[in-house]
C-alpha positions in Angstrom: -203.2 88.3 -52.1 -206.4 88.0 -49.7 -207.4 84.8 -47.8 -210.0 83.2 -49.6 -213.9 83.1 -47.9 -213.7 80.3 -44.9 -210.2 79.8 -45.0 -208.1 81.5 -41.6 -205.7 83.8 -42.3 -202.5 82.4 -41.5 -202.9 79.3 -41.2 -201.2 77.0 -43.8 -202.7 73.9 -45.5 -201.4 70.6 -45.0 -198.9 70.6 -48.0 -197.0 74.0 -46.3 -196.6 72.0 -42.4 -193.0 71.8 -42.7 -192.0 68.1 -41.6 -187.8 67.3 -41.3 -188.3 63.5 -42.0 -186.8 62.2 -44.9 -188.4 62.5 -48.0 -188.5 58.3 -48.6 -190.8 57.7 -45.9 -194.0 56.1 -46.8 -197.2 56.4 -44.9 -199.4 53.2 -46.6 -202.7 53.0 -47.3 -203.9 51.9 -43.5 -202.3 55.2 -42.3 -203.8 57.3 -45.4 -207.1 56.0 -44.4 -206.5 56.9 -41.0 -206.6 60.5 -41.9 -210.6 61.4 -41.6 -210.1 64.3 -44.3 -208.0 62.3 -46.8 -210.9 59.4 -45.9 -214.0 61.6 -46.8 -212.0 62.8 -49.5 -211.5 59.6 -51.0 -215.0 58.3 -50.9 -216.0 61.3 -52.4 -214.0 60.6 -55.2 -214.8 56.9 -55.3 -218.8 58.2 -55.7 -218.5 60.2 -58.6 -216.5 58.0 -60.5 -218.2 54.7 -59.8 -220.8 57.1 -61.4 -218.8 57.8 -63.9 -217.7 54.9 -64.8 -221.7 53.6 -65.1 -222.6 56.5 -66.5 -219.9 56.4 -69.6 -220.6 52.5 -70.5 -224.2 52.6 -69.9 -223.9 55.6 -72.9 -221.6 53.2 -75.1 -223.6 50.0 -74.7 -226.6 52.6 -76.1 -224.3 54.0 -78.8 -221.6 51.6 -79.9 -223.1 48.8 -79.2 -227.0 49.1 -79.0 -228.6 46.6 -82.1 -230.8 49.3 -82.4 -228.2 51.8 -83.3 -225.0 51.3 -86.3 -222.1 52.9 -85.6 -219.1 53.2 -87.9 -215.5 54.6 -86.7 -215.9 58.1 -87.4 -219.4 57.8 -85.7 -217.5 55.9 -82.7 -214.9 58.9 -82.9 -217.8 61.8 -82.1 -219.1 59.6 -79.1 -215.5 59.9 -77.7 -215.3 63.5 -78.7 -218.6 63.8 -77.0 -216.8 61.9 -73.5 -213.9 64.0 -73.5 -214.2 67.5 -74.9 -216.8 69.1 -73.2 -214.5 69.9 -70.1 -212.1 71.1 -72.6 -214.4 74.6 -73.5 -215.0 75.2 -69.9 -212.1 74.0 -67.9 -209.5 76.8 -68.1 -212.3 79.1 -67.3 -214.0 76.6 -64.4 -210.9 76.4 -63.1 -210.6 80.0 -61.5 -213.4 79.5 -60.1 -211.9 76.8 -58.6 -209.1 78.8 -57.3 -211.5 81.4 -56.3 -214.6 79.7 -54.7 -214.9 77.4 -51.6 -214.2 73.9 -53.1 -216.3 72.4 -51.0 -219.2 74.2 -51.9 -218.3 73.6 -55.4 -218.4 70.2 -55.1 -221.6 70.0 -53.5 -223.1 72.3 -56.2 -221.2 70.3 -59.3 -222.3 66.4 -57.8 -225.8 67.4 -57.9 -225.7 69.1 -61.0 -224.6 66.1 -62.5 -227.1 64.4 -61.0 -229.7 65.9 -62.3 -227.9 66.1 -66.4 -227.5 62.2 -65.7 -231.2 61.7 -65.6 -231.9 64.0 -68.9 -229.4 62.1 -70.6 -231.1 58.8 -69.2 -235.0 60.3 -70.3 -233.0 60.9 -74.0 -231.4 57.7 -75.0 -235.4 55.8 -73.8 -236.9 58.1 -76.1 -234.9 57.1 -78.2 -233.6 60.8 -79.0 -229.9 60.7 -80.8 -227.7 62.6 -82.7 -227.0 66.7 -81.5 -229.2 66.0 -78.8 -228.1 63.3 -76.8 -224.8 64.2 -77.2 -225.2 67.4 -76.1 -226.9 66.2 -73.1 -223.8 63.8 -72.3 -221.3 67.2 -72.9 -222.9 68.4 -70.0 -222.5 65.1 -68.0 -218.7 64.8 -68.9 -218.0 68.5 -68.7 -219.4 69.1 -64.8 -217.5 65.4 -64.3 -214.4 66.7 -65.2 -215.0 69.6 -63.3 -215.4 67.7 -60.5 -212.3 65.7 -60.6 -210.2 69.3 -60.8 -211.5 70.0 -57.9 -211.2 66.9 -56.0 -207.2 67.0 -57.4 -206.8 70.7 -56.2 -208.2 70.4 -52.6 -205.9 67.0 -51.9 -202.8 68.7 -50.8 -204.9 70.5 -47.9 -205.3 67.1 -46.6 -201.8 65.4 -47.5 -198.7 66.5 -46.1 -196.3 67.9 -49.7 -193.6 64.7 -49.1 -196.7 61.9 -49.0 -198.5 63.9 -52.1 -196.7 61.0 -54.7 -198.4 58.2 -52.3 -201.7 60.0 -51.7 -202.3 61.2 -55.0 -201.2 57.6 -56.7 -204.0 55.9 -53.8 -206.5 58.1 -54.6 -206.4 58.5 -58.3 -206.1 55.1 -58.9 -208.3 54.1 -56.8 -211.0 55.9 -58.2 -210.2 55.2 -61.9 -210.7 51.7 -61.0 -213.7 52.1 -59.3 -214.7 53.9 -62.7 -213.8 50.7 -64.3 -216.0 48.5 -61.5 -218.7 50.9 -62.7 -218.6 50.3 -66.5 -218.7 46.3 -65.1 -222.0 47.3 -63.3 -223.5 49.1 -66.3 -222.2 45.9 -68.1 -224.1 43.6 -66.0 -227.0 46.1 -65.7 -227.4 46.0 -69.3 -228.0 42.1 -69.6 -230.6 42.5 -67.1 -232.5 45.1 -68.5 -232.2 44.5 -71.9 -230.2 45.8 -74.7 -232.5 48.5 -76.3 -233.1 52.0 -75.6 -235.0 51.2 -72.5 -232.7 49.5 -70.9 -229.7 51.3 -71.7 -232.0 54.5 -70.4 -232.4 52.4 -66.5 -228.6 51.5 -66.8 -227.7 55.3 -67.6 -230.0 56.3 -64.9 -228.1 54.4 -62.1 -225.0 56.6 -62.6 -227.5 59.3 -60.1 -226.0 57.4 -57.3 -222.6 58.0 -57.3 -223.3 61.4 -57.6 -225.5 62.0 -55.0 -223.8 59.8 -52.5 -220.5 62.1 -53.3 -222.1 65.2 -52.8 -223.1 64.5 -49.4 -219.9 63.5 -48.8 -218.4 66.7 -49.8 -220.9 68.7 -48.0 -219.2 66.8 -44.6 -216.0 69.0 -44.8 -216.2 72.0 -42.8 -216.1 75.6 -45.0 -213.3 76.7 -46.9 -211.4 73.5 -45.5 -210.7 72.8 -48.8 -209.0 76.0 -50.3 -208.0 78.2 -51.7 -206.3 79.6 -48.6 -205.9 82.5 -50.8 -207.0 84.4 -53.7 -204.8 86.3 -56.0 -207.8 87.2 -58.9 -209.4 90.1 -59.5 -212.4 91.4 -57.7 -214.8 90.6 -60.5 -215.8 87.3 -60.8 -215.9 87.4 -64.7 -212.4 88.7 -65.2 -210.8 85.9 -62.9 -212.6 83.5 -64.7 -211.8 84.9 -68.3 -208.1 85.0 -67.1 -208.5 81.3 -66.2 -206.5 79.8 -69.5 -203.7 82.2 -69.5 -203.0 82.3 -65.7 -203.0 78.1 -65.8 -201.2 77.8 -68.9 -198.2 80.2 -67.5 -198.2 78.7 -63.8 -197.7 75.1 -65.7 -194.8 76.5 -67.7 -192.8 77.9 -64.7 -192.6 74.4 -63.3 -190.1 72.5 -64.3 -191.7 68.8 -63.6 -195.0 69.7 -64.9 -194.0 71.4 -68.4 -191.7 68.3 -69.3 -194.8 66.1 -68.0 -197.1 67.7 -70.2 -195.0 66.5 -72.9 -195.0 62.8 -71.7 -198.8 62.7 -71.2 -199.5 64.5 -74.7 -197.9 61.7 -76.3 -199.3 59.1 -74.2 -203.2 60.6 -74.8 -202.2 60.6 -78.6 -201.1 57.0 -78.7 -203.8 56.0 -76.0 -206.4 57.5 -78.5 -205.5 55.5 -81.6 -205.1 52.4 -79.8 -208.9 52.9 -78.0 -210.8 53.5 -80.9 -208.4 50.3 -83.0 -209.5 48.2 -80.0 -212.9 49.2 -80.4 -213.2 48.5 -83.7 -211.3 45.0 -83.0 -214.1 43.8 -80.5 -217.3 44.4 -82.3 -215.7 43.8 -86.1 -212.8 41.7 -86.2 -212.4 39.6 -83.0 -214.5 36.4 -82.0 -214.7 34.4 -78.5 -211.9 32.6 -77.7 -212.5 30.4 -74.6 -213.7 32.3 -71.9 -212.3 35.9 -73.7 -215.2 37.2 -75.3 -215.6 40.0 -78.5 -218.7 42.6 -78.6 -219.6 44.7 -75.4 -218.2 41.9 -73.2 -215.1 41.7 -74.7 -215.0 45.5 -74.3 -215.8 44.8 -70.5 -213.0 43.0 -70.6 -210.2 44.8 -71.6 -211.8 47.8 -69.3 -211.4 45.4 -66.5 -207.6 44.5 -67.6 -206.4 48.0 -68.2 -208.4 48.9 -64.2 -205.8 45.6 -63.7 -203.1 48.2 -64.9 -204.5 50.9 -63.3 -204.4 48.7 -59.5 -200.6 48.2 -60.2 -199.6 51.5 -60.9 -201.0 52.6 -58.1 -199.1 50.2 -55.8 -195.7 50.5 -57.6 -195.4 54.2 -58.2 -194.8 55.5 -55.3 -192.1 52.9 -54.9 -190.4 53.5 -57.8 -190.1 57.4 -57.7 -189.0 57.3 -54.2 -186.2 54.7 -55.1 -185.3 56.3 -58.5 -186.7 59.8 -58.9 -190.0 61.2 -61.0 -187.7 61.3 -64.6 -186.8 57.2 -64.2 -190.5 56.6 -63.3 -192.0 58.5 -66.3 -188.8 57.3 -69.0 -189.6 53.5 -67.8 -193.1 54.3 -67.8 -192.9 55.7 -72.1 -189.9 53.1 -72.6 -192.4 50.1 -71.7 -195.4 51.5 -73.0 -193.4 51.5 -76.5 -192.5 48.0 -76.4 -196.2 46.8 -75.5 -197.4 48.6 -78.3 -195.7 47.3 -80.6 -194.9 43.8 -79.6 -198.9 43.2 -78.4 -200.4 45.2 -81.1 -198.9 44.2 -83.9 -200.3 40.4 -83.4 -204.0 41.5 -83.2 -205.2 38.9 -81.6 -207.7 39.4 -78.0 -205.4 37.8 -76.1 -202.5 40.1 -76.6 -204.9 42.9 -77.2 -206.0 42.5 -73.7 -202.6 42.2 -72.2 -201.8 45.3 -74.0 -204.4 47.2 -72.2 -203.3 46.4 -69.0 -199.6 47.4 -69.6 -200.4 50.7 -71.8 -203.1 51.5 -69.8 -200.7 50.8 -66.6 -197.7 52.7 -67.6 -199.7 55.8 -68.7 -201.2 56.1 -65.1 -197.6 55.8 -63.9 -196.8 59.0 -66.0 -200.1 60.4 -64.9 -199.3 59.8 -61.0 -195.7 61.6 -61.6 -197.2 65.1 -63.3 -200.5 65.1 -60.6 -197.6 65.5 -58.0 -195.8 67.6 -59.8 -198.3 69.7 -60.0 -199.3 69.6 -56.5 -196.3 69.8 -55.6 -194.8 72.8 -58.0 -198.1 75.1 -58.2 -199.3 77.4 -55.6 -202.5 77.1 -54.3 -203.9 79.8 -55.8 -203.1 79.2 -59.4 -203.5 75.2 -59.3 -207.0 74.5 -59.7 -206.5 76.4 -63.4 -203.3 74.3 -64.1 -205.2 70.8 -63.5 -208.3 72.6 -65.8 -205.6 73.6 -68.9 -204.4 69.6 -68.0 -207.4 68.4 -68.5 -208.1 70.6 -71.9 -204.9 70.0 -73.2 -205.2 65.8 -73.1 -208.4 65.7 -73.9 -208.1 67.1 -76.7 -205.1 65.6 -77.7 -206.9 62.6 -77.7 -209.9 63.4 -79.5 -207.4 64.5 -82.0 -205.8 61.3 -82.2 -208.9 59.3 -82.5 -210.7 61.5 -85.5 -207.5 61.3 -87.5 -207.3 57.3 -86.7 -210.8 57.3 -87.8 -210.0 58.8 -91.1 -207.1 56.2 -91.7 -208.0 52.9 -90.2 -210.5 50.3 -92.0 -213.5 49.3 -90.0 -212.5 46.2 -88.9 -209.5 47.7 -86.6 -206.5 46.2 -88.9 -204.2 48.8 -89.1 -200.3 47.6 -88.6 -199.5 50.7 -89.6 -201.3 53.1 -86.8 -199.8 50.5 -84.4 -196.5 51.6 -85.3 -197.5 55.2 -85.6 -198.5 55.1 -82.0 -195.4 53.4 -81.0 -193.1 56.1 -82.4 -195.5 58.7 -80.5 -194.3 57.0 -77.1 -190.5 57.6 -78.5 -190.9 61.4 -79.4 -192.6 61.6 -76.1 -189.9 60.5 -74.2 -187.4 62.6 -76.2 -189.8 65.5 -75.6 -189.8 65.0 -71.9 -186.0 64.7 -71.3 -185.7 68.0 -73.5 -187.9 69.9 -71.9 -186.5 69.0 -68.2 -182.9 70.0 -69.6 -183.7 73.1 -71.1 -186.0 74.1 -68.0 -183.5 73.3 -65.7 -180.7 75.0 -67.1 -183.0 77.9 -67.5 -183.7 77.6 -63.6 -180.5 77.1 -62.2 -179.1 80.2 -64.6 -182.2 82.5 -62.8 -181.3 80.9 -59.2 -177.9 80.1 -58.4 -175.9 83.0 -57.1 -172.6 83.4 -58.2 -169.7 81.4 -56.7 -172.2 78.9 -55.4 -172.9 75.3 -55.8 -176.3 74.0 -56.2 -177.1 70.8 -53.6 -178.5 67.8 -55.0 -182.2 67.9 -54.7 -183.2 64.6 -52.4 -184.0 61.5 -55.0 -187.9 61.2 -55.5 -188.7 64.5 -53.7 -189.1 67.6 -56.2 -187.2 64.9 -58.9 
């Protein structure tokens, strides 16, 4: 391998410092924050998805919800395909570059980018332009977004020491998903002052150029190559690396134990996640009606985005807890196990009430499952290959879910009432967890066959460390 531009030879990131503490030790958020890197970092993050977040519900409140427009659920089903596949196309491929380029300059380059595709976008929907064009406009939006986030994910353990990764990674990504979720609240609020029509959802799109030129200034504060990759293990030409991209991330993720078995949680959480989105959807502008100070429509959408950011907060403050009591395996069963039960015993009723308590749990426990594989993967991939295993991630979901929300659309009626696709999604959360615990025994028996020497005993691994 050769050191990567920027980066000193030698010299190892954060996540290689060896550090004999015990692996339960907690740092807390005033002592991450104390950390300049991990800081900048952080509000880096917090930028581009407070962008996101305005970004994504200004473009629904102009879709889904726009008087102007009609929408019915396989329509609603290509705006979600047109949110979260774009970065599926590019991302094994972006993500050698991302093991390959200076991250920081990446970032830099990628926030503006979407900058400027965040004002097209805005210019479309007040023209009025929809269809193939707007959404291909919003493709590009979501695509360098997603990018982004890879590499904010990959150049974290340079900053974090490998034992706080669980605490750091569970701070930051929850942090910024619900600062996404403040930002569809702003786009929300921007919308009922500007109006409902194209030209105000165009000003409330437009507002998303904030957050991404506040985080790539932020970006641009690191010093060069500060974020990785301390070293390169591609090809000299650029093209190859990147055309190598899928197959290098998609091998690197199997040889890890934690992250193949949470691959298989997080498929079946996307899948079930998907069905219930687009159901809820459906539920708030067809079915539902106020109740109290619970509303239906776009608010009532606002709503349950606020109550599953509510889900999001608490994962974020328990999950570092719980895997260092109990291990990564108890988090992510737990996580599936209670997932299963609130989709089934809040779903079934239909009602906005327990709709919007069922947000907050299923959106809750699949962040806790989300928070175990991000570590695993920081924590089980080498540098080099690890901005490709967060791309093939972020494909593989993504996907999954638009999957799961096209074949919903085929099958439910277009008021949301579908008992049955409630208990489809709850079995999804079962097979998950049986997929999980299958792939963890037959990995680690594979493992300890490759590694133990003969006439040896393996040690127990420390609770919630690699676990």
């Amino acid at each position: 391998m050769r050191p990567a531009a920027g980066a000193a030879a030698g010299t190892p990131s954060s996540a290689a410092i060896p550090d004999p503490a015990g692996q339960r030790r907690r740092l807390g958020p005033r002592r991450l924050l104390a950390q300049r890197g991990y800081r900048r970092l952080l509000a880096s993050r917090l930028a581009a998805q407070w962008g996101d977040g305005v970004f994504q519900a200004g473009l629904a409140g102009a879709v889904l919800f726009n008087p102007e427009r009609q929408t019915d659920p396989l329509a609603i089903a290509g705006g979600f395909a047109v949110l979260l596949l774009p970065y599926s196309g590019i991302g094994p491929f972006a993500g050698a570059l991302l093991d390959r380029w200076d991250r920081r300059r990446v970032l830099v380059v990628a926030n503006l980018l979407r900058g400027v595709l965040v004002l097209l976008t805005a210019l479309l929907v007040g023209a009025g332009v929809g269809g193939a064009g707007l959404y291909a406009a919003a493709l590009l939006v979501t695509g360098v977004s997603r990018f982004v986030n890879s590499g904010l994910s990959a150049s974290l353990p340079h900053l974090v020491r490998d034992r706080y990764l669980v605490e750091g990674n569970a701070f930051a990504v929850t942090s910024g998903a619900v600062i996404s979720v403040v930002g569809a609240a702003c786009a929300v609020g921007l919308r009922g002052l500007f109006g409902a029509g194209n030209h105000g959802s165009a000003l409330t799109t437009a507002v998303a150029v904030l957050g991404s030129l506040t985080a790539a200034s932020l970006a641009g504060r690191f010093a060069r190559g500060s974020l990785g990759p301390d070293a390169v293990d591609e090809p000299a030409a650029t093209m190859v690396a990147v055309a190598h991209g899928l197959l290098d991330g998609g091998r690197a993720a199997l040889r890890a134990t934690g992250v193949a078995a949470g691959f298989a949680a997080l498929l079946a959480h996307r899948a079930a996640f998907g069905a219930s989105l687009l159901m809820t959807v459906l539920l708030l502008r067809y079915s539902f009606h106020d109740i109290g100070p619970l509303r239906a429509g776009l608010p009532g959408l606002g709503e349950a985005a606020t109550a599953g950011g509510a889900g999001l907060l608490a994962a974020g403050l328990v999950t570092a807890r719980i895997v260092a009591r109990f291990g990564r395996p108890v988090a992510v069963c737990g996580a599936l196990l209670l997932a299963a039960v609130a989709q089934l015993g809040l779903g079934l009723p239909m009602t906005l009430p327990a709709v919007l308590l069922a947000a907050f749990l299923v959106t809750g426990t699949g962040q806790v499952v989300k928070l175990c594989v991000d570590a695993a993967v920081q924590q089980e991939v080498g540098d080099e290959t690890r901005g490709r295993v967060f791309s093939v991630y972020d494909m593989l979901f993504n996907v999954t879910q638009v999957v799961a929300i096209t074949v919903t659309a085929m099958l439910v009626p277009t008021d949301g009432r579908s008992p049955g696709l409630v208990v489809a999604a709850t079995l999804v959360y079962l097979v998950g967890l049986v997929g999980y615990l299958l792939v963890r025994r037959a990995r680690r028996g594979t493992t300890a066959a490759h590694r133990q020497p003969a006439g040896t005993a393996c040690a127990p691994a420390p609770r919630g460390a690699s676990e």
